[in-house]
N, C-alpha and C positions, 0 to 999 in steps of 0.2 A: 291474837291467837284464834278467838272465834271463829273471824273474818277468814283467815287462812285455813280452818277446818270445814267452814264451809265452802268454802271454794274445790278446796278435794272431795268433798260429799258428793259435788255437783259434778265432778268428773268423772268418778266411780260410777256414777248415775249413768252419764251417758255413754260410757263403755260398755258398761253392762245391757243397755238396750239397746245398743246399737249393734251388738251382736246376735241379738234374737232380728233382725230387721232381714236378714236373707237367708232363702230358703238352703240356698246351695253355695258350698264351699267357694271364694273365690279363690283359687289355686294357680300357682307358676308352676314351669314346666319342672322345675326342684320336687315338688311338691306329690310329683303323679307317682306312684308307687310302681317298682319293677317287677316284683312277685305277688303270685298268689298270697302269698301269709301276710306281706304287707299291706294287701291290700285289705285282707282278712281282719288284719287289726286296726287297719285307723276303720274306728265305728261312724266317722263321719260319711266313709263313703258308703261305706252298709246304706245306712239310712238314705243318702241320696239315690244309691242303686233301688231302692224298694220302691220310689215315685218315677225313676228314668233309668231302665237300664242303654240309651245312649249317651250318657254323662262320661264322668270320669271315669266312674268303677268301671263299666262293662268296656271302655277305649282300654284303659290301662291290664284288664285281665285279658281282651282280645288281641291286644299287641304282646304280652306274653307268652301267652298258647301258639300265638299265629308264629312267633321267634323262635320258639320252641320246635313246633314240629316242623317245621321247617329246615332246622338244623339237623335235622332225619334224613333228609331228602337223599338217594344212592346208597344207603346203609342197610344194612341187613336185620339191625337190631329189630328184636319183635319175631323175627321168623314167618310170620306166618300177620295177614291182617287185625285180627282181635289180639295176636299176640304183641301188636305194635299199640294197637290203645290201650292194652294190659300195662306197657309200660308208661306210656303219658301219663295212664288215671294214675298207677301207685309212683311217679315222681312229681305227684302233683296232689297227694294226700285223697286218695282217691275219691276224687272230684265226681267224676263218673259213674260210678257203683265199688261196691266193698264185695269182694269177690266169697265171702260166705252166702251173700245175697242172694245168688246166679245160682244155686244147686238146684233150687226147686222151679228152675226156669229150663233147665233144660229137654229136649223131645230123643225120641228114639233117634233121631238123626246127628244129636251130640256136637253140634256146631256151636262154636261161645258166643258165635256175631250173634245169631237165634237166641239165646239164654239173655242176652245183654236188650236184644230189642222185646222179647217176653216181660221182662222188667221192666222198662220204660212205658210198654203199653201198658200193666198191673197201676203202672203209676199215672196214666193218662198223663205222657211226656213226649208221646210220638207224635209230629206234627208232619203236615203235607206239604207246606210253604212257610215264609218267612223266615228261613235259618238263621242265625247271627255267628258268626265267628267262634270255632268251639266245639260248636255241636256237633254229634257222633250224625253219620248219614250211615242210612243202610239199603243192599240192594238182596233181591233173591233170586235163585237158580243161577249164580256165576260158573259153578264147577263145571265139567267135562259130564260128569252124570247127571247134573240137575240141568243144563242148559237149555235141553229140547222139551223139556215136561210146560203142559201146556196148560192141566188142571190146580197141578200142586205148584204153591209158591211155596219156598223154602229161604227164610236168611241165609246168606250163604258168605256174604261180604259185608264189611264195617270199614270207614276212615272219618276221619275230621275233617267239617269245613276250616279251611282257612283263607274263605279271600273271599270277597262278593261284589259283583264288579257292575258297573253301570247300566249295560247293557241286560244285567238279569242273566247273564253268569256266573255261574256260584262253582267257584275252588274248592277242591278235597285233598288232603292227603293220606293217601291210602298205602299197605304193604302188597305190595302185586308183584309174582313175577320175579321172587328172590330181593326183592327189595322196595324202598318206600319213593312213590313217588306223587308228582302233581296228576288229579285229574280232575276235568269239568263238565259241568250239567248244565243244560240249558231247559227250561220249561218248555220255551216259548217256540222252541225249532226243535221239537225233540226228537225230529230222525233223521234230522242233518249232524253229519259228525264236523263238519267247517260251513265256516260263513267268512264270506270276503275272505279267506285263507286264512280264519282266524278258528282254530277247534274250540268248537264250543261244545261238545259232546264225546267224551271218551268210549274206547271200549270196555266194558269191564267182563266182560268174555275170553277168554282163549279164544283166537280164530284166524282159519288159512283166508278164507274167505269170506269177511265180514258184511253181515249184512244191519241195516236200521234196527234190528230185532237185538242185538248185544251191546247196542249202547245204555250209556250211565240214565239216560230219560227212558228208556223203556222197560229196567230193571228196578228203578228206582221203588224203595219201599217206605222210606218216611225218614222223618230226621228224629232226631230225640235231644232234647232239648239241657245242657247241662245246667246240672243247679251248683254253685258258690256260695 
């Protein structure tokens, strides 16, 4: 009986350390969580996400978000651009901001995209590069009245990235135009609206006659970075 009690000591043993021996989860494709909440509750991937968020955590919340608002795409819901991340944040436990937040962000111009990036800069979360899947983009002066102002920049438009593509085009989907659709930014060509017949720059402007000055890289105001 000894003999057999020790031999389970010595297995307990090596189970027990041989799970402190990796940093990070080794997970099957069973394993990756389909929502936010799930993701929210296995504390393993927390932890992993806080050392990489290109792991599990940020693949499994960015194929989410990215499924998600994408499922938008032709719809009306939202009305209006911030009234379409208004809905993403509150069905997704408002990921983005808590909308008592926003009161004391607002300017005399009463725009929510404005209030929502007022926030994000109070929090030092506006960035100018590196976006990851998720994150709110915003641009300013898109309106009919704001477009030709040449001193004032004004938030005027909000959408989510959702796609970032090899070439250093980065996917948005935004509410424009009665409805939600794809649009893209490019840095690196930013007053070309196609390359090799491929749009790498949208308009985010109304306009008869578009010129380099209404694309998504010349309006561009910063991304804001969502926190999980």
């Amino acid at each position: 009986m000894k003999f057999k009690k020790s031999i389970l000591i010595t297995m307990l043993s090596c189970f027990f350390l041989s799970g402190c021996s990796h940093l990070t989860p080794n997970l099957d494709q069973k394993q990756i969580p389909n929502t936010i909440e799930e993701i929210k509750d296995n504390q393993t991937h927390i932890k992993f996400a806080e050392f990489d968020h290109t792991g599990v955590y940020y693949a499994a919340k960015a194929s989410y978000i990215s499924k998600m608002i994408n499922g938008y795409l032709g719809k009306k819901n939202g009305k209006d651009c911030s009234g379409f991340v208004s809905l993403i944040n509150k069905k997704n436990n408002n990921i983005y901001f808590k909308e008592a937040n926003l009161e004391k962000f607002y300017t005399k111009y009463g725009f929510k995209s404005e209030a929502i990036f007022n926030l994000y800069k109070n929090q030092d979360m506006i960035f100018q590069e590196n976006p990851k899947v998720g994150d709110l983009i915003f641009f300013n002066n898109t309106t009919n009245k704001t477009k030709n102002y040449k001193k004032t920049k004004i938030i005027t438009h909000i959408g989510i990235v959702s796609d970032i593509y090899s070439d250093g085009t980065i996917e948005f989907i935004h509410h424009s135009g009665k409805e939600s659709k794809k649009g893209v930014i490019n840095f690196s060509q930013k007053n070309k609206h196609k390359a090799g017949g491929k749009k790498i720059n949208s308009y985010v402007v109304s306009c008869k006659k578009c010129s380099s000055t209404y694309l998504s890289s010349n309006r561009f105001a910063g991304f804001g970075r969502v926190k999980i």
